[in-house]
C-alpha positions in Angstrom: 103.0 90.1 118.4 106.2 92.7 117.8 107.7 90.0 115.5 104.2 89.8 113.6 103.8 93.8 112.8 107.4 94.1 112.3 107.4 91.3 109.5 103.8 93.1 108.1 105.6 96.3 108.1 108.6 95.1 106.0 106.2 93.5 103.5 104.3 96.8 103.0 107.5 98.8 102.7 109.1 96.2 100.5 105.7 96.7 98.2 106.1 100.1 98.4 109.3 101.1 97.5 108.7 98.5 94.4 109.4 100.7 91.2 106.5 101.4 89.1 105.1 102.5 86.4 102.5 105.5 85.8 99.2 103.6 85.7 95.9 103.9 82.8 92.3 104.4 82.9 90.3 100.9 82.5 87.5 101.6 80.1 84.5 99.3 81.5 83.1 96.5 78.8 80.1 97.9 76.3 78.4 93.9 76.3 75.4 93.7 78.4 76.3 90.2 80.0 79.1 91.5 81.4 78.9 93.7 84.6 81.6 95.2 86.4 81.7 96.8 90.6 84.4 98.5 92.1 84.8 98.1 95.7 88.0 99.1 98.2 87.9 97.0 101.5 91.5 97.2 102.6 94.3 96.0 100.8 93.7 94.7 97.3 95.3 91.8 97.5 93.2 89.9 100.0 90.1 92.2 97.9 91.0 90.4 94.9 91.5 86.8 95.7 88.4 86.7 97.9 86.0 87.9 95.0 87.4 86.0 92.6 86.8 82.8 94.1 83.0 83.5 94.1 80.7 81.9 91.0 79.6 84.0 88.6 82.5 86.4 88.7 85.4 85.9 86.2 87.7 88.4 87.3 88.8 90.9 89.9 91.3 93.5 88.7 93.4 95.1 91.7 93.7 99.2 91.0 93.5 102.8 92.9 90.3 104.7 92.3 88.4 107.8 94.0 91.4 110.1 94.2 92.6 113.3 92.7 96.2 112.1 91.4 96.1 110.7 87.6 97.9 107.6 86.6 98.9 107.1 90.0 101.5 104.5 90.9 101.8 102.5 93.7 104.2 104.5 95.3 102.0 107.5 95.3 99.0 105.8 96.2 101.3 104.7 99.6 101.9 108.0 100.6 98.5 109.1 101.3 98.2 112.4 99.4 96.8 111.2 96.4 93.1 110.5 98.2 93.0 107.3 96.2 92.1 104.1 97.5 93.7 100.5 97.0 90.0 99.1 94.9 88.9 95.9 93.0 87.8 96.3 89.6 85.2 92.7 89.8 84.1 91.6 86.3 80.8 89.4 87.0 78.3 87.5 84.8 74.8 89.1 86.2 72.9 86.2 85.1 75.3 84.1 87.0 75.5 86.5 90.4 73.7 90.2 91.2 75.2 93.2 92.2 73.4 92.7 95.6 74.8 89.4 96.1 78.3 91.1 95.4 77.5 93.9 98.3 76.8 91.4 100.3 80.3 89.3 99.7 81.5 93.0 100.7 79.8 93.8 104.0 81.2 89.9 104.6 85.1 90.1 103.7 86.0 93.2 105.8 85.1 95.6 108.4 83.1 98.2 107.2 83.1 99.9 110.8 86.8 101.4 110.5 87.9 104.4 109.2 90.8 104.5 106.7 91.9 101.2 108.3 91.8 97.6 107.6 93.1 95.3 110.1 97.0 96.4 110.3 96.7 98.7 107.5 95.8 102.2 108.2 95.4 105.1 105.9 92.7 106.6 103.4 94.2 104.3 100.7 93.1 101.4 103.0 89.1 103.1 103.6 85.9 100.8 103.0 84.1 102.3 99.9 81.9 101.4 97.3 82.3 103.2 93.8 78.6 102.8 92.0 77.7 102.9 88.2 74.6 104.0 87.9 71.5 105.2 90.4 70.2 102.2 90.3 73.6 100.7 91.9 73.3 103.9 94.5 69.9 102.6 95.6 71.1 98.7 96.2 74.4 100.1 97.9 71.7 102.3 100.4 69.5 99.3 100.8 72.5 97.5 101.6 74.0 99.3 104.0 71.0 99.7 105.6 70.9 95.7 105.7 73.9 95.2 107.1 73.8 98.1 109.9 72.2 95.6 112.6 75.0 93.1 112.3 77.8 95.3 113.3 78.1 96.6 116.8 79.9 99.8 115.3 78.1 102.4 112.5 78.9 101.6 109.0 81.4 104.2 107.4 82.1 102.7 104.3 82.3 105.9 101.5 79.8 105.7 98.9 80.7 107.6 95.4 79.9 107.2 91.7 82.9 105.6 90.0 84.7 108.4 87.8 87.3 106.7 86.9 89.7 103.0 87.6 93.5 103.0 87.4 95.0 99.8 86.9 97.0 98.3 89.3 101.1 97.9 88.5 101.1 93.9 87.2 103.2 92.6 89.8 100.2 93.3 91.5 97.6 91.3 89.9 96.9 87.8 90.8 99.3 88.8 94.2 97.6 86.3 96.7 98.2 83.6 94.0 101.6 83.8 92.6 103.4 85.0 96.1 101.7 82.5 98.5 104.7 82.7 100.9 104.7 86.2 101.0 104.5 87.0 105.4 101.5 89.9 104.8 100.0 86.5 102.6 100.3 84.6 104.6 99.5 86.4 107.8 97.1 88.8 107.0 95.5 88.1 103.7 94.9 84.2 103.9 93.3 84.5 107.6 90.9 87.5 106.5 89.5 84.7 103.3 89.4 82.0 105.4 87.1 83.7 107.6 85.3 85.2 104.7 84.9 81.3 102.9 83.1 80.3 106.8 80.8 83.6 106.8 79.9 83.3 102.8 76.2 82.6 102.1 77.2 83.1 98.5 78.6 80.4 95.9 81.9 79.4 95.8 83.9 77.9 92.7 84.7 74.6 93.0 
């Protein structure tokens, strides 16, 4: 167990002294058969190869959102004093999969019963939270919550707020899971949390 924190540690240190550069807005698409949600569940990287892999959605873009700090970079966002959190930007086809369907992939992949943490991760960067568009999204997130409150033994603290605003993720970033497969925190943390999330999944998966 010493031997498995101590590797996760170095990983996240490793990541977090990575140089990087200040980070952009994401403006959202203007075509109406394209939908995006934000979500933060923990860290991205696990966030963003678990929705990706679900039909319907074509892509999930790893960034910081909800904070104060603008054009944050990845070392900021580590220290904990910018009040952003480590999101998923999810690009989705809503004729292919809904919004709801999507909050429910979310109440599946993570914990939503822990504050500021997520499994070893802990910190505000690492808080469950769902960033809505509209009021209509407001009212499904509610409902959702409310759906999912029975099946955890803990209350559900996951932060709800309108989206204001999605900083890009540093690109060594994107696509982690995928191109650093032998990566310990991977490999250890990331690939055991969507595994379990592929068994608990009622949604569909791509092939």
């Amino acid at each position: 167990m010493r031997y498995f924190l101590i590797t996760i540690l170095f990983a996240a240190l490793f990541a977090c002294n990575s140089t990087g550069q200040p980070t952009k807005p994401v403006q959202l698409p203007q075509m109406q058969s394209k939908a995006v949600a934000v979500f933060a569940e923990g860290c991205f990287w696990c966030s963003e190869h678990i929705f990706e892999e679900i039909a319907g959605v074509d892509s999930a873009v790893s960034g910081y959102t909800g904070g104060r700090t603008k054009n944050p970079t990845y070392e900021e966002v580590c220290t904990e004093t910018t009040g952003h959190a480590e999101a998923v930007m999810v690009y989705y086809d809503p004729k292919k999969v809904s919004y709801t369907d999507l909050l429910d992939a979310f109440f599946t992949s993570h914990d939503p019963t822990t504050k500021n943490r997520q499994g070893p991760d802990v910190g505000t960067s690492y808080r469950s939270a769902i960033f809505y568009n509209t009021p209509a999204e407001e009212e499904m997130v509610r409902k959702a919550i409310m759906k999912w409150t029975p099946a955890f033994k803990n209350p559900i603290v996951t932060e709800v707020s309108p989206l204001k605003v999605f900083y890009r993720a540093e690109e060594y970033h994107q696509n982690y899971a995928a191109v650093n497969p032998g990566n310990s925190y991977i490999q250890n943390v990331s690939m055991p949390r969507f595994e379990a999330f592929k068994r608990e999944c009622k949604l569909k998966l791509k092939e």
